[in-house]
N, C-alpha and C positions, 0 to 999 in steps of 0.2 A: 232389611237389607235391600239394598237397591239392587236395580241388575246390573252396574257397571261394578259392582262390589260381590256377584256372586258367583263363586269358581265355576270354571268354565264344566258344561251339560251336566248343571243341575239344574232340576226342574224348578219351574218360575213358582211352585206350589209346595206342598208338602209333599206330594206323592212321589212315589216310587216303581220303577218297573221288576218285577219277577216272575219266576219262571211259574207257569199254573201250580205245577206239582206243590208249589209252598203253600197254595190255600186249597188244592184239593185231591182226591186221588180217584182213579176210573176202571172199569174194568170192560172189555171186549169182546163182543162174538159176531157172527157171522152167520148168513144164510147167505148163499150163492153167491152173485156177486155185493151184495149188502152189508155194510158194516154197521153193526151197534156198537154206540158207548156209551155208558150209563158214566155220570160226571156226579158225585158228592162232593160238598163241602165239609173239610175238616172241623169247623166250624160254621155253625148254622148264620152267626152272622154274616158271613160273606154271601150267602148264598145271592142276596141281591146285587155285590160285584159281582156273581157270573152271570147272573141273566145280562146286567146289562153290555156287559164284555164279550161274554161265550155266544156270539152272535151267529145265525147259519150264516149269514157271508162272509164271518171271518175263519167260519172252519171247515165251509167249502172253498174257499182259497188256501188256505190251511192245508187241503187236500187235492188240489187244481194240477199238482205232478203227479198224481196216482191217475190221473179221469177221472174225479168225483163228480158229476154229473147234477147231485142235488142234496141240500141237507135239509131236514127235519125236526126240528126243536121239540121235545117233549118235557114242558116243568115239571117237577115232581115237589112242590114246593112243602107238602108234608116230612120229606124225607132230606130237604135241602139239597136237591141236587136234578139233573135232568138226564134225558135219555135222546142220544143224538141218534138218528139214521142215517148213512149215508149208504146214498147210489153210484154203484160203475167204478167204485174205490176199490176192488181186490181184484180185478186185472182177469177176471174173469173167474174169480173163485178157485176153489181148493181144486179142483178138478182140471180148471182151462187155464190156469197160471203158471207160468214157466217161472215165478219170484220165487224165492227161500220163505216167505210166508202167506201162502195160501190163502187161510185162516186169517190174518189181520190181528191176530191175539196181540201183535206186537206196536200195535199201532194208537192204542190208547197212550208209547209213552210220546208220540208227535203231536197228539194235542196237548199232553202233560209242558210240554215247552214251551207251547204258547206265552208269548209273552204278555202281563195284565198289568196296569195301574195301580198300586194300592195306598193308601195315604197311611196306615197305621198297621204295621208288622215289623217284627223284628228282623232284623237282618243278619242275623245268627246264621 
């Protein structure tokens, strides 16, 4: 197909953009002001889409309206998944925060929406 012949914002590729939550799921905790997210792959073959996707500067911008100050990338490449840190993202923690989540529990689903590139998934 040419691109004078291909409906208008489809990609000039195969791929496709979705929401993270479709290739993986995370789970959240906190010390102070620090967030942790531990990010698996539902499938271990993706796990090299998120490395090279799930980048610290795109989930410290990801997190740049909170104060995120700094993120940390941890591979866990036996486990297919990684372990994110982030700094100065809970507003001062369970203690110093005037938000409805303290805690951050709730904040693994704002990277779950990330949006990724994938060339091969269903679209179910």
């Amino acid at each position: 197909m040419s691109p004078s012949e291909r409906p208008s914002g489809q990609p000039l590729d195969d791929s496709v953009t979705v929401p993270l939550h479709r290739l993986a799921h995370a789970r959240a905790g906190d010390k102070g002001d620090r967030l942790n997210l531990a990010l698996f792959a539902y499938d271990p073959d993706h796990y090299a889409l998120l490395l090279e996707q799930v980048t610290e500067e795109r989930v410290l911008a990801l997190f740049a309206h909170r104060g995120a100050s700094r993120v940390r990338r941890y591979p866990m490449p036996g486990l297919a998944g990684m372990n994110l840190v982030i700094d100065d993202v809970l507003q001062g923690g369970v203690n110093g925060a005037l938000n409805l989540d303290g805690h951050g529990k709730t904040l693994s689903f704002l990277l779950l929406a990330m949006p990724v590139s994938v060339s091969s998934i269903s679209q179910d």
